[in-house]
mmCIF file of the N, C-alpha and C atoms, coordinates in Angstrom:
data_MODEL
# 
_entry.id   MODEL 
# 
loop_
_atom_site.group_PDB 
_atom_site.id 
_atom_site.type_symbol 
_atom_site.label_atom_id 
_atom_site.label_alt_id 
_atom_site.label_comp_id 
_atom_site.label_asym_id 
_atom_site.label_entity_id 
_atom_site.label_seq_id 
_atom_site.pdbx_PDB_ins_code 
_atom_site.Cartn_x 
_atom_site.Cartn_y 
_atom_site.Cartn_z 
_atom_site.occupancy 
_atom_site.B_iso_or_equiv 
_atom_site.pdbx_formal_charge 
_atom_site.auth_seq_id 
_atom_site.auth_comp_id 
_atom_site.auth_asym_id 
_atom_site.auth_atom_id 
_atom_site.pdbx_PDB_model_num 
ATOM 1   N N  . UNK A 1 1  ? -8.468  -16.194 -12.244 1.00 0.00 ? 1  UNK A N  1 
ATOM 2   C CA . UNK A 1 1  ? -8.259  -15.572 -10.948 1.00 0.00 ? 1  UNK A CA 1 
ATOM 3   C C  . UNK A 1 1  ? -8.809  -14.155 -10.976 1.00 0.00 ? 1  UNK A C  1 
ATOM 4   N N  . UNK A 1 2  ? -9.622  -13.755 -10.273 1.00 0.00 ? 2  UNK A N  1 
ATOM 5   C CA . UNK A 1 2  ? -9.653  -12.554 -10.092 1.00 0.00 ? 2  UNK A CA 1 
ATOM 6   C C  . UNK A 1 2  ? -8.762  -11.494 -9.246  1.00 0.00 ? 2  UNK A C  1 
ATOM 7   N N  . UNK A 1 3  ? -9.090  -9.977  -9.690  1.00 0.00 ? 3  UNK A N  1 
ATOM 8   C CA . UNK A 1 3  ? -8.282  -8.848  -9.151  1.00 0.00 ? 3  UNK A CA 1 
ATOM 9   C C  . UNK A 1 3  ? -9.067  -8.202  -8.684  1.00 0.00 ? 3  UNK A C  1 
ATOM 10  N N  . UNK A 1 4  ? -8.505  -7.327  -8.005  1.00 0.00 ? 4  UNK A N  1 
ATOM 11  C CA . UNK A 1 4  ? -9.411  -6.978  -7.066  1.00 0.00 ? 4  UNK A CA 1 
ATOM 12  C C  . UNK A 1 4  ? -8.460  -5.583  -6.748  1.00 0.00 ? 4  UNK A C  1 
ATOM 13  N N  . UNK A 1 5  ? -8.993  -3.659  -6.322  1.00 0.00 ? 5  UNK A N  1 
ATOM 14  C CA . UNK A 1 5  ? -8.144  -2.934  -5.753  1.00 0.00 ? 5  UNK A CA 1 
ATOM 15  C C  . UNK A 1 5  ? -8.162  -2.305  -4.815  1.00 0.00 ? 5  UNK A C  1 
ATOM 16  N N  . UNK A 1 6  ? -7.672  -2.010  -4.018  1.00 0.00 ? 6  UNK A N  1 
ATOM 17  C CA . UNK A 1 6  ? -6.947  -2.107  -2.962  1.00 0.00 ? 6  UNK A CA 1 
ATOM 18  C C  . UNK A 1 6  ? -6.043  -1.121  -2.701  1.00 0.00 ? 6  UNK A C  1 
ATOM 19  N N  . UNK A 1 7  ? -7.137  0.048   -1.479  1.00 0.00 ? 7  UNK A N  1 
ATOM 20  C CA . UNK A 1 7  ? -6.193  1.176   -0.969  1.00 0.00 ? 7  UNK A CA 1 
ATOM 21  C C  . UNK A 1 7  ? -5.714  0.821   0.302   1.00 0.00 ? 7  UNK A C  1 
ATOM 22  N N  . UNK A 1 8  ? -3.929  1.376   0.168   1.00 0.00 ? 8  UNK A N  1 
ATOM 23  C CA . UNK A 1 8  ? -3.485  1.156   0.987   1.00 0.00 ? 8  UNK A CA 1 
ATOM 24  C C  . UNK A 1 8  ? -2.922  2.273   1.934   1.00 0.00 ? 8  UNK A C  1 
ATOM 25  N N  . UNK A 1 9  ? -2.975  2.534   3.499   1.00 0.00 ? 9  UNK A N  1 
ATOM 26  C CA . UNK A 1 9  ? -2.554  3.755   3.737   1.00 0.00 ? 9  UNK A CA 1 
ATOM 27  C C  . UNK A 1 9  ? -1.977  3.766   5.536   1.00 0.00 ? 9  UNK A C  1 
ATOM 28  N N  . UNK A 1 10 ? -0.842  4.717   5.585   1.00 0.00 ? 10 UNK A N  1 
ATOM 29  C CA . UNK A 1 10 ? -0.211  4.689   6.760   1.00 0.00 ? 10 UNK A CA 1 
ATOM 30  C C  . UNK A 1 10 ? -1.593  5.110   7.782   1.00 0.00 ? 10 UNK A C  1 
ATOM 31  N N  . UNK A 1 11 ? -1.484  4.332   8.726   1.00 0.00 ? 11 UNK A N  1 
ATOM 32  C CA . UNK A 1 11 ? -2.166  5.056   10.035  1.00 0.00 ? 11 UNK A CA 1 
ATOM 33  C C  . UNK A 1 11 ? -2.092  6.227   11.038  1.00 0.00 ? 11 UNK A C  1 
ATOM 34  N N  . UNK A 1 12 ? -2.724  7.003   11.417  1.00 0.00 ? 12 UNK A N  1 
ATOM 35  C CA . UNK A 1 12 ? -2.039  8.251   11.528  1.00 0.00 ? 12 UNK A CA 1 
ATOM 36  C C  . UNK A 1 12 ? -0.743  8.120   12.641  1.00 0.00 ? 12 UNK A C  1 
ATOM 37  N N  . UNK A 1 13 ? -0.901  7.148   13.567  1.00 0.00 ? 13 UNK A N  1 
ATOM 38  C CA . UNK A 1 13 ? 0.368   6.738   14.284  1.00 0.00 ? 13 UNK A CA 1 
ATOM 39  C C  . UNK A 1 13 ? 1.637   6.880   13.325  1.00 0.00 ? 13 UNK A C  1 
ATOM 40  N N  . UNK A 1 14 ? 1.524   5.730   12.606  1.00 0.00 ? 14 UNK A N  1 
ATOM 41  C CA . UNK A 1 14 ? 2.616   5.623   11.964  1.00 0.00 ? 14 UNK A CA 1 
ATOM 42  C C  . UNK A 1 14 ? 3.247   6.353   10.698  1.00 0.00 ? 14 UNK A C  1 
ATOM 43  N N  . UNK A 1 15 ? 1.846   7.256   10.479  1.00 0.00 ? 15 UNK A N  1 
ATOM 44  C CA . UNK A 1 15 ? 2.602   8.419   9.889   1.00 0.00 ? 15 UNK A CA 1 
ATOM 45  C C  . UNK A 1 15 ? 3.608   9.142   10.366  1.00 0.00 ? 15 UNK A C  1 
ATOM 46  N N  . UNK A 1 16 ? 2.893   9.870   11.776  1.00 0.00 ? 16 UNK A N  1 
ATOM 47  C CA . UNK A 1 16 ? 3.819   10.858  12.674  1.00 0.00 ? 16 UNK A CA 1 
ATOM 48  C C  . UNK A 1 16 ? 5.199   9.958   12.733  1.00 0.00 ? 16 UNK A C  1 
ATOM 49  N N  . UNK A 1 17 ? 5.708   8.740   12.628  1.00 0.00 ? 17 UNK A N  1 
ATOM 50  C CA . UNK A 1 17 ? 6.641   7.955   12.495  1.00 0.00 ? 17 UNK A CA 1 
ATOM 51  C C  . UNK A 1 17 ? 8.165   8.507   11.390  1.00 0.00 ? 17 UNK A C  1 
ATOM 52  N N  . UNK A 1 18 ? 7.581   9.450   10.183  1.00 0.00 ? 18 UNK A N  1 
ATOM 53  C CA . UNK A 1 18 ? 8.180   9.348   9.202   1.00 0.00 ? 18 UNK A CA 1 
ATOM 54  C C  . UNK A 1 18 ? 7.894   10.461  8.665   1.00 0.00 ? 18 UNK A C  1 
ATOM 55  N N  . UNK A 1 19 ? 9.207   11.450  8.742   1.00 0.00 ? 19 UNK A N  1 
ATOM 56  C CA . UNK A 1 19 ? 9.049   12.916  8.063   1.00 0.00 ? 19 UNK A CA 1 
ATOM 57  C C  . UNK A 1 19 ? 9.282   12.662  6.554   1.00 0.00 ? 19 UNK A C  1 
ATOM 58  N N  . UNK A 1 20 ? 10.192  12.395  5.985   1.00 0.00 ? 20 UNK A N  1 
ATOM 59  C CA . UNK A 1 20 ? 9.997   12.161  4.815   1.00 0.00 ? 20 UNK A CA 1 
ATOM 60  C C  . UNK A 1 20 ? 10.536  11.084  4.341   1.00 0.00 ? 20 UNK A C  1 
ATOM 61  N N  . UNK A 1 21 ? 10.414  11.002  2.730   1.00 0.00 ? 21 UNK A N  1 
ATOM 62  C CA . UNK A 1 21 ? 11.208  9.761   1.760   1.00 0.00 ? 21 UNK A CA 1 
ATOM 63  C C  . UNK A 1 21 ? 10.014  8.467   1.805   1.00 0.00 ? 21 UNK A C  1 
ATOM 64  N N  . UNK A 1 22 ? 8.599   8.629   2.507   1.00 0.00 ? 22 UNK A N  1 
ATOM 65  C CA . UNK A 1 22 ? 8.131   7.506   2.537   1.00 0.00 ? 22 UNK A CA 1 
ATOM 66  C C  . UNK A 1 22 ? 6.656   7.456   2.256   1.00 0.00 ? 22 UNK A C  1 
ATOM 67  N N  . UNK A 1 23 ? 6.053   6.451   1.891   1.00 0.00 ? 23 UNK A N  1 
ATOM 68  C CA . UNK A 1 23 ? 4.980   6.093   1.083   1.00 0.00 ? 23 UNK A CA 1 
ATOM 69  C C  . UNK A 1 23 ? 3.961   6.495   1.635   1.00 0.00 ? 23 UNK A C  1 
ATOM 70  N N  . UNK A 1 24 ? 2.973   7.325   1.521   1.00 0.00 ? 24 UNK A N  1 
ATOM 71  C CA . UNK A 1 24 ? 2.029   7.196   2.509   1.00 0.00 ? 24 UNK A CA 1 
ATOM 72  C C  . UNK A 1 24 ? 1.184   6.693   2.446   1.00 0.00 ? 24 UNK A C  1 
ATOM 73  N N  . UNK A 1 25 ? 0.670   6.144   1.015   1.00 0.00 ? 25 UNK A N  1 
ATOM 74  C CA . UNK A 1 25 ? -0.666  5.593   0.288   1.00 0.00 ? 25 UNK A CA 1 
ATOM 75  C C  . UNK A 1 25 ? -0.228  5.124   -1.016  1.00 0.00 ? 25 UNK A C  1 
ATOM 76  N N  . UNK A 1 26 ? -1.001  3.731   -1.141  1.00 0.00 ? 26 UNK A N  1 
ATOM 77  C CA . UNK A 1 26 ? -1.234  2.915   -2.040  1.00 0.00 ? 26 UNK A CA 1 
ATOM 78  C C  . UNK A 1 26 ? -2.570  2.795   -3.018  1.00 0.00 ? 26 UNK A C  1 
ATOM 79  N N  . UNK A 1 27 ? -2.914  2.644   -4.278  1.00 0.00 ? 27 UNK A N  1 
ATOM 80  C CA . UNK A 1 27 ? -3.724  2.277   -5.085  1.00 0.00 ? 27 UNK A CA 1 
ATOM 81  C C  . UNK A 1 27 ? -3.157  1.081   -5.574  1.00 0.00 ? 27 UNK A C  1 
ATOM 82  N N  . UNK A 1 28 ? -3.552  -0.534  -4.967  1.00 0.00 ? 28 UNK A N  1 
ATOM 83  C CA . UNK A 1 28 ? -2.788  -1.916  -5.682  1.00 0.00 ? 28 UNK A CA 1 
ATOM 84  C C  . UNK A 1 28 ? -3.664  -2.287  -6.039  1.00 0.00 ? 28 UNK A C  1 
ATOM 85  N N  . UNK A 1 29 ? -3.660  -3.063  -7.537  1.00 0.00 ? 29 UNK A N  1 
ATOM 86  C CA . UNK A 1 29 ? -4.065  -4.073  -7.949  1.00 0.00 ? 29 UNK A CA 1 
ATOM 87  C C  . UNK A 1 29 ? -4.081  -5.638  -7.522  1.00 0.00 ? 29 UNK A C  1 
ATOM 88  N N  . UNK A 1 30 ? -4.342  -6.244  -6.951  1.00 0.00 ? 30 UNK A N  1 
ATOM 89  C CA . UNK A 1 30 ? -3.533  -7.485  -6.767  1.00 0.00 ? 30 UNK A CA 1 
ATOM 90  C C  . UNK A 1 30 ? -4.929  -8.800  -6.462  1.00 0.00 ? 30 UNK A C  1 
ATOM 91  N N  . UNK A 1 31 ? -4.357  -9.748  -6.195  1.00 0.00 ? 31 UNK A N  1 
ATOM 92  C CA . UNK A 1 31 ? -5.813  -10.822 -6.142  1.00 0.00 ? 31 UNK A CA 1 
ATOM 93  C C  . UNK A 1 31 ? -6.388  -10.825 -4.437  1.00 0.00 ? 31 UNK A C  1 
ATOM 94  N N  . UNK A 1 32 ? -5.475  -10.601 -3.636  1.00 0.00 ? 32 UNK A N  1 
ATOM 95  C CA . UNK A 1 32 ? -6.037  -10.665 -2.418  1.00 0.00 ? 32 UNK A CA 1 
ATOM 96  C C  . UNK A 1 32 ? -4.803  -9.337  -1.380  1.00 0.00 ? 32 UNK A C  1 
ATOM 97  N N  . UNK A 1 33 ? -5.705  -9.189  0.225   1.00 0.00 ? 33 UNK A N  1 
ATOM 98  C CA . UNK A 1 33 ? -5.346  -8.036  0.817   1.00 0.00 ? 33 UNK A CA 1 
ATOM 99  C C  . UNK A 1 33 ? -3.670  -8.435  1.119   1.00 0.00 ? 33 UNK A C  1 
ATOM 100 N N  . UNK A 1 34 ? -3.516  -9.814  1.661   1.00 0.00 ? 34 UNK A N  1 
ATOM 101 C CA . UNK A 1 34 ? -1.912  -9.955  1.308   1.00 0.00 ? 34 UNK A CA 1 
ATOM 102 C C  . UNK A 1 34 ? -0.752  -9.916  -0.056  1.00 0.00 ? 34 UNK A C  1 
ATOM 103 N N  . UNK A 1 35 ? -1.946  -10.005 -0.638  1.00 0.00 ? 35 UNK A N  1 
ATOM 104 C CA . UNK A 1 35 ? -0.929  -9.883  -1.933  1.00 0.00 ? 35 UNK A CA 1 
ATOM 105 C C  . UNK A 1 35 ? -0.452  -8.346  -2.234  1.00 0.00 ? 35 UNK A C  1 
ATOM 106 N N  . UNK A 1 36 ? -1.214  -7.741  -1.508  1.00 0.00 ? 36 UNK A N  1 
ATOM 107 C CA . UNK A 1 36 ? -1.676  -6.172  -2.019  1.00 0.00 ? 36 UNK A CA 1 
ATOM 108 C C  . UNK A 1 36 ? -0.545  -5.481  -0.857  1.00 0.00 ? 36 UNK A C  1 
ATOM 109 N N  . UNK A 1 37 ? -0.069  -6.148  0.308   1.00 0.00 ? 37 UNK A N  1 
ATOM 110 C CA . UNK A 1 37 ? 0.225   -5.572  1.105   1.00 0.00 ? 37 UNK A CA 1 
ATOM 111 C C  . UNK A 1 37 ? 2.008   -5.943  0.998   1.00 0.00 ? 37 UNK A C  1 
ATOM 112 N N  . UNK A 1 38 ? 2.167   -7.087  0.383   1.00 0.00 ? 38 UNK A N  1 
ATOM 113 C CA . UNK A 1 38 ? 3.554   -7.023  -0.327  1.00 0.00 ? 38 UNK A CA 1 
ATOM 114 C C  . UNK A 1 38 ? 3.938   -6.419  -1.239  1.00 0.00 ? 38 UNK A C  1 
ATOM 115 N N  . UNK A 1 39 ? 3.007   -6.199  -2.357  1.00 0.00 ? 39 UNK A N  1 
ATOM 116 C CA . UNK A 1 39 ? 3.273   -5.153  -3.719  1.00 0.00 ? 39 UNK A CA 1 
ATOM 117 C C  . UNK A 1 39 ? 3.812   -3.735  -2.501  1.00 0.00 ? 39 UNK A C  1 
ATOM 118 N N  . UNK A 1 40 ? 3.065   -3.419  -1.701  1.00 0.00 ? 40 UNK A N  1 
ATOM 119 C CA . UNK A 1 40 ? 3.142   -2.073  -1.059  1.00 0.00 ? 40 UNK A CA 1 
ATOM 120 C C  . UNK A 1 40 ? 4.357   -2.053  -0.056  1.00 0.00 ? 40 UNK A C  1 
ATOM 121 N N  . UNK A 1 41 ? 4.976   -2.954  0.646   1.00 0.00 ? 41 UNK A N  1 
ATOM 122 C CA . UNK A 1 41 ? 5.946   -3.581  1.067   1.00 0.00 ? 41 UNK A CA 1 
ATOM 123 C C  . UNK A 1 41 ? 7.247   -3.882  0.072   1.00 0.00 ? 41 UNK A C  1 
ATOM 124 N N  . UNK A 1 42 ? 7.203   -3.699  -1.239  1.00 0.00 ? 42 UNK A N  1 
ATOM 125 C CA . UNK A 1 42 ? 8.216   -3.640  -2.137  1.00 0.00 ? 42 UNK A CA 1 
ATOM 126 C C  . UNK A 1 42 ? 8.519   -2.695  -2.684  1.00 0.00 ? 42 UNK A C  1 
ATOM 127 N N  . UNK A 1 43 ? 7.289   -1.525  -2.570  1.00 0.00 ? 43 UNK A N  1 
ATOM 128 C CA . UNK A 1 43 ? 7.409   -0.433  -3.212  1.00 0.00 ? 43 UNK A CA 1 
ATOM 129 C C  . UNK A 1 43 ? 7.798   0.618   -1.827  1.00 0.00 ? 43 UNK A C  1 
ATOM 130 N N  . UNK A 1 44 ? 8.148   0.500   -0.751  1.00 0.00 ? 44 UNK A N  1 
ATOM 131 C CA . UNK A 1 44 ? 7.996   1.526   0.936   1.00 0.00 ? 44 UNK A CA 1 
ATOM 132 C C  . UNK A 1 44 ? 9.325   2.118   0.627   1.00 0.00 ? 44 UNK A C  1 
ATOM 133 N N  . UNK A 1 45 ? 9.391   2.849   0.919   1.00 0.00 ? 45 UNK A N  1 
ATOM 134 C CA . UNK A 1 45 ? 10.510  4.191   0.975   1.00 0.00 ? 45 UNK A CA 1 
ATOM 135 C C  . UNK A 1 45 ? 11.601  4.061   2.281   1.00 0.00 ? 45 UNK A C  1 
ATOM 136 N N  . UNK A 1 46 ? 11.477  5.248   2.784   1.00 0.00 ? 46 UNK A N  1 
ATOM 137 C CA . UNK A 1 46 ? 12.131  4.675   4.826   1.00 0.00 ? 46 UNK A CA 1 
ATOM 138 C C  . UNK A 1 46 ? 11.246  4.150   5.640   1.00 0.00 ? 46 UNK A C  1 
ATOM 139 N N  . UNK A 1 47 ? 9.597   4.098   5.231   1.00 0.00 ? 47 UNK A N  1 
ATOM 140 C CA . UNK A 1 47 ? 9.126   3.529   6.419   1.00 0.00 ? 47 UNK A CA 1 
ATOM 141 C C  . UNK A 1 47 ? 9.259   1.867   6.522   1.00 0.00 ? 47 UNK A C  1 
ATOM 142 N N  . UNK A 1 48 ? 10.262  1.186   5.994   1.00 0.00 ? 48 UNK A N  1 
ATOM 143 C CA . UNK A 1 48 ? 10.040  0.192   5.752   1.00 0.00 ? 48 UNK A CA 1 
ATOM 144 C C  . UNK A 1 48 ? 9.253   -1.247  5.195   1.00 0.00 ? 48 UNK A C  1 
ATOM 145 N N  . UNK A 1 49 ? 9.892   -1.732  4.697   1.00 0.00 ? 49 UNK A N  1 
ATOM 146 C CA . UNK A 1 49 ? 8.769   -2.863  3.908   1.00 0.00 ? 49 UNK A CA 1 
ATOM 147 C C  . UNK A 1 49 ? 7.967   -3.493  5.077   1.00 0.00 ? 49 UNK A C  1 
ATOM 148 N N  . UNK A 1 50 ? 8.190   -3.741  6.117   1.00 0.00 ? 50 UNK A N  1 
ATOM 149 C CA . UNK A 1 50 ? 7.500   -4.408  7.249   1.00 0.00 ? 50 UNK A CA 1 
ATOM 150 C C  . UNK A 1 50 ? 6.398   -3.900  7.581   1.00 0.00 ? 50 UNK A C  1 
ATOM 151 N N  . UNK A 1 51 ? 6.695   -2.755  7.287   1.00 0.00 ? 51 UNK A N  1 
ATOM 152 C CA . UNK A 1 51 ? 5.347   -1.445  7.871   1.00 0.00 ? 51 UNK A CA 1 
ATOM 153 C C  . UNK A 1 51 ? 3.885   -1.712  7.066   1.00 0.00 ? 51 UNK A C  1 
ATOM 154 N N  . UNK A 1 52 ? 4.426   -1.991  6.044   1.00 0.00 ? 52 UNK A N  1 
ATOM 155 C CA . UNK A 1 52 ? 3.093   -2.547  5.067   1.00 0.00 ? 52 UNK A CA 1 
ATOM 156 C C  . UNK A 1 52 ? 2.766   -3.796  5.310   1.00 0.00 ? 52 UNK A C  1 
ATOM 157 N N  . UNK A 1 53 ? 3.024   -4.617  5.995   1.00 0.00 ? 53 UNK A N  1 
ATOM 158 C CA . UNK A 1 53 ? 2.886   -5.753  6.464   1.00 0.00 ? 53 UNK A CA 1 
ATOM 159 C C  . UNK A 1 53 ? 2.175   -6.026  7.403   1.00 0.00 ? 53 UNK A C  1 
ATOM 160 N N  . UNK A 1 54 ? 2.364   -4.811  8.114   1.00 0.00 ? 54 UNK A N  1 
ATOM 161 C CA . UNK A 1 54 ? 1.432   -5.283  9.856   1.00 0.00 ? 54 UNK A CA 1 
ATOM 162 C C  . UNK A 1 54 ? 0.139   -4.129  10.040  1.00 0.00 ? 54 UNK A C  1 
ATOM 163 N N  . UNK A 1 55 ? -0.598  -4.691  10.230  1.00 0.00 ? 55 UNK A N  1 
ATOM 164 C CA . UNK A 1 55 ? -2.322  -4.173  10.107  1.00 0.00 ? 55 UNK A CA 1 
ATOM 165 C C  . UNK A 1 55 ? -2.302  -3.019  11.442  1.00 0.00 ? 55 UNK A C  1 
ATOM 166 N N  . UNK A 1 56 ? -1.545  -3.455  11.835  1.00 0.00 ? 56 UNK A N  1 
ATOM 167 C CA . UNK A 1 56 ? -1.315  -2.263  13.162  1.00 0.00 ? 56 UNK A CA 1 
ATOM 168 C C  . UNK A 1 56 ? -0.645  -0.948  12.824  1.00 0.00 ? 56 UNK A C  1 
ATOM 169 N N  . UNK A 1 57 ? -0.128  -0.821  11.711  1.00 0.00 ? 57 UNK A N  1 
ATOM 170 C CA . UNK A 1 57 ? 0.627   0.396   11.271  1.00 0.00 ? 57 UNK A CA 1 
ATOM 171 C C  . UNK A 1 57 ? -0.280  1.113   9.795   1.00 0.00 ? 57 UNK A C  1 
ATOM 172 N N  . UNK A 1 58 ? -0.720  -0.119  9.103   1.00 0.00 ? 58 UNK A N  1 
ATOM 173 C CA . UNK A 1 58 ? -1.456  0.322   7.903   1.00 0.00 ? 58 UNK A CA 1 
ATOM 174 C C  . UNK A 1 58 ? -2.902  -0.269  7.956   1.00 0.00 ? 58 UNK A C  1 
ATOM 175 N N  . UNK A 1 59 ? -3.664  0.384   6.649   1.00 0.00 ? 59 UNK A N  1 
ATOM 176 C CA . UNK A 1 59 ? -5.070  0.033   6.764   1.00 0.00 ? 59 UNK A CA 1 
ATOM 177 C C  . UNK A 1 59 ? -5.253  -0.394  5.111   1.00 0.00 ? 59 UNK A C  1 
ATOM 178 N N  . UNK A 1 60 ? -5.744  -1.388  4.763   1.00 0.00 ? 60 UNK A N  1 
ATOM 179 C CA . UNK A 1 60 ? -6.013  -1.778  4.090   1.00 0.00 ? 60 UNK A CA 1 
ATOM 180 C C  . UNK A 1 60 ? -7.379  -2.237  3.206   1.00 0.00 ? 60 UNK A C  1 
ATOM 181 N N  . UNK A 1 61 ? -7.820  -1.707  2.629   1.00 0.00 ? 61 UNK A N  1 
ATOM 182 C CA . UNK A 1 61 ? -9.492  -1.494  2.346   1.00 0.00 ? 61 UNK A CA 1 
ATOM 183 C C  . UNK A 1 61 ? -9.780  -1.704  0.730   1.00 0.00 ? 61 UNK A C  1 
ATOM 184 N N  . UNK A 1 62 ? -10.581 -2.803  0.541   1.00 0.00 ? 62 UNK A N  1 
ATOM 185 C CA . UNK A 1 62 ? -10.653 -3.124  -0.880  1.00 0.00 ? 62 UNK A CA 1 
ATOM 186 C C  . UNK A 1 62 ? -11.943 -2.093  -2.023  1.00 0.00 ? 62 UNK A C  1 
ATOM 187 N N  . UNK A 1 63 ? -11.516 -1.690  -2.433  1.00 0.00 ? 63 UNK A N  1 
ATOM 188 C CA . UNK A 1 63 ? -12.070 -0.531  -3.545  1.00 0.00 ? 63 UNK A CA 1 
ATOM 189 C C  . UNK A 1 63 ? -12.899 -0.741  -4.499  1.00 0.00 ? 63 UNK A C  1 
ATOM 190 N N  . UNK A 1 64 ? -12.657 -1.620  -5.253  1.00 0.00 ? 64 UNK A N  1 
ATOM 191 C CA . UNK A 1 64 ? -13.051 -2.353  -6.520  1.00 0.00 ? 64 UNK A CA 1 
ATOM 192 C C  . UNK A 1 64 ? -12.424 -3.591  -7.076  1.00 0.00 ? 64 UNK A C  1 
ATOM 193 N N  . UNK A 1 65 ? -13.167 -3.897  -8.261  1.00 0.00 ? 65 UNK A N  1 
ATOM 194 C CA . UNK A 1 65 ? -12.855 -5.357  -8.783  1.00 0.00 ? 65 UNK A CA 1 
ATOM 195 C C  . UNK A 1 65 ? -12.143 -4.830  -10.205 1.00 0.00 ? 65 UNK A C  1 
ATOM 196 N N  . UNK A 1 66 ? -10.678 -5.358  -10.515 1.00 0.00 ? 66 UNK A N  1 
ATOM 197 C CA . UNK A 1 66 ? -10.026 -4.903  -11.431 1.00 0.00 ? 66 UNK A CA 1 
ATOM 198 C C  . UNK A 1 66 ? -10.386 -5.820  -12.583 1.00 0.00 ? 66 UNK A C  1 
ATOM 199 N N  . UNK A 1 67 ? -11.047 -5.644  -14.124 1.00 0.00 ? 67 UNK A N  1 
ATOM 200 C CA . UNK A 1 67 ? -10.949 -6.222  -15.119 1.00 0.00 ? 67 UNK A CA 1 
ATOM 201 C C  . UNK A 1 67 ? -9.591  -6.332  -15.793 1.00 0.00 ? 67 UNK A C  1 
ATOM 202 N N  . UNK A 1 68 ? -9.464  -5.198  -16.327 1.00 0.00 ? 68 UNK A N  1 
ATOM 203 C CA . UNK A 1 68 ? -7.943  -5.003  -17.214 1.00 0.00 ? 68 UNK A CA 1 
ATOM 204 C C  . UNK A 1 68 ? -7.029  -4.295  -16.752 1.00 0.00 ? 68 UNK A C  1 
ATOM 205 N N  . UNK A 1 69 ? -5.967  -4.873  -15.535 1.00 0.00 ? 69 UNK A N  1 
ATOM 206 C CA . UNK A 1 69 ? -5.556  -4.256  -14.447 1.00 0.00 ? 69 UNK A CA 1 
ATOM 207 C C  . UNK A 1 69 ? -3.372  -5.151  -14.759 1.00 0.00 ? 69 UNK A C  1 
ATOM 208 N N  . UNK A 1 70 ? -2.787  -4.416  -14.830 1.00 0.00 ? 70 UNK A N  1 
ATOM 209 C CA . UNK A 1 70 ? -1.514  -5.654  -14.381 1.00 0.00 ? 70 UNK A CA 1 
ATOM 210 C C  . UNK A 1 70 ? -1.774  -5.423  -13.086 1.00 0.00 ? 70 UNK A C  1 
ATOM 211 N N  . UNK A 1 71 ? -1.243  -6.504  -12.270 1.00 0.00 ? 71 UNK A N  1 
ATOM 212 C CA . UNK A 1 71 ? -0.765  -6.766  -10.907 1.00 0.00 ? 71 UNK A CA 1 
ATOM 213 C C  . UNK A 1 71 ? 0.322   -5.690  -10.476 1.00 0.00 ? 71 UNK A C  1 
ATOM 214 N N  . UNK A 1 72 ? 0.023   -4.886  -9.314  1.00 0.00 ? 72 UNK A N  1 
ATOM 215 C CA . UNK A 1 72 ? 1.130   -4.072  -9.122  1.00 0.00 ? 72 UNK A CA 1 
ATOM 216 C C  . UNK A 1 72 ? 0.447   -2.530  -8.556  1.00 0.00 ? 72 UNK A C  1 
ATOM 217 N N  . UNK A 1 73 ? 1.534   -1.482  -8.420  1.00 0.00 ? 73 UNK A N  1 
ATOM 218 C CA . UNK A 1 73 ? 0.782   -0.236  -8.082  1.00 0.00 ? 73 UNK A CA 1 
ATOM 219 C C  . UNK A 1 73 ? 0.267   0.332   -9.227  1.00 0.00 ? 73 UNK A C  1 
ATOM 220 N N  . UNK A 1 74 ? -1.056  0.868   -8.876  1.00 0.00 ? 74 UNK A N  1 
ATOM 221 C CA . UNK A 1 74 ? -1.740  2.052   -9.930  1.00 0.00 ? 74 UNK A CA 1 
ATOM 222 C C  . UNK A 1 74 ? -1.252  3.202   -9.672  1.00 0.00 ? 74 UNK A C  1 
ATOM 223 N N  . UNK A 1 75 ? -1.425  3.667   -8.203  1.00 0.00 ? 75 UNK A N  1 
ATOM 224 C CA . UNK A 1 75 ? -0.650  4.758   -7.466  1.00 0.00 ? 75 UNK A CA 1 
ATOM 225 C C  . UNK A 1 75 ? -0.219  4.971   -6.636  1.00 0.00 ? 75 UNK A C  1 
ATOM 226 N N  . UNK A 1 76 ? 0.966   5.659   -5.899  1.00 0.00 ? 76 UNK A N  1 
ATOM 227 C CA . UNK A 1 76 ? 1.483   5.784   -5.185  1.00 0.00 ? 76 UNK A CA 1 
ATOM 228 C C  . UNK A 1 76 ? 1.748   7.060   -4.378  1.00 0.00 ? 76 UNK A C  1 
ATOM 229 N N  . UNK A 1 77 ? 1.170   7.432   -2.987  1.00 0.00 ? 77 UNK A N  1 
ATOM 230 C CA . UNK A 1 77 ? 1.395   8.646   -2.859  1.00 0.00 ? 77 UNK A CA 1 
ATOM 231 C C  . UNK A 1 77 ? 2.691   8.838   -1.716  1.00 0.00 ? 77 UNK A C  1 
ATOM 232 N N  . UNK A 1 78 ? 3.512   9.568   -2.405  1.00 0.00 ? 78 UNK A N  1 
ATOM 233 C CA . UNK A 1 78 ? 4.980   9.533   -1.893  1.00 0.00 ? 78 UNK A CA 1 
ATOM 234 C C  . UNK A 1 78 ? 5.223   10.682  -1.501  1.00 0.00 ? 78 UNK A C  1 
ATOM 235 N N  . UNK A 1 79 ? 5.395   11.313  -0.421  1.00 0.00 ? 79 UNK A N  1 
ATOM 236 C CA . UNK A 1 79 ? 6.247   12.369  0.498   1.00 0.00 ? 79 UNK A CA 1 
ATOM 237 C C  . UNK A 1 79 ? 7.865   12.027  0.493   1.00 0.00 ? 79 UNK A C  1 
ATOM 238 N N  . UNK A 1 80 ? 8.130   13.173  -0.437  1.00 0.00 ? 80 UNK A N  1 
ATOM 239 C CA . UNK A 1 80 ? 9.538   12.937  -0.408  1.00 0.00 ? 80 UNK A CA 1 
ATOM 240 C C  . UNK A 1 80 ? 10.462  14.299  -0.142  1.00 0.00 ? 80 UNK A C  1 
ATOM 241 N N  . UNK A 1 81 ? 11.413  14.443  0.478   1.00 0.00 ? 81 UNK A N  1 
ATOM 242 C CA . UNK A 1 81 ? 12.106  15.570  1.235   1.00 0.00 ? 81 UNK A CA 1 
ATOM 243 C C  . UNK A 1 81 ? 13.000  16.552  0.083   1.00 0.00 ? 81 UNK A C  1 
# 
């Protein structure tokens, strides 16, 4: 199976949504853009796991092809209060 990575990031809408405690950006590893968007959906702060879920709130854009990668976040950029 291949990996594949995968930035993930609030839209500026749904930024203005969320002063703090919440994720704003993702670096995932994962095999595909849904897989990538649940890792980021398990890892969400207050903006909720749903928020990473719906293409209308986040943007999702594939980066590179991971060789020696676990499945999961590389990075996480977190605003926290």
């Amino acid at each position: 199976m291949s990996y594949f990575l995968y930035h993930l990031r609030l839209t500026h809408e749904a930024a203005a949504r969320f002063a703090y405690d919440c994720a704003q950006a993702f670096v995932i590893c994962a095999s595909s853009p849904h897989a990538a968007r649940e890792v980021a959906a398990i890892n969400a702060g207050d903006e909720k796991p749903d928020t990473w879920r719906d293409p209308k709130l986040t943007k999702c854009a594939k980066i590179g092809v991971a060789t020696h990668c676990p499945t999961g976040v590389i990075v996480q950029d977190f605003y926290e209060s």
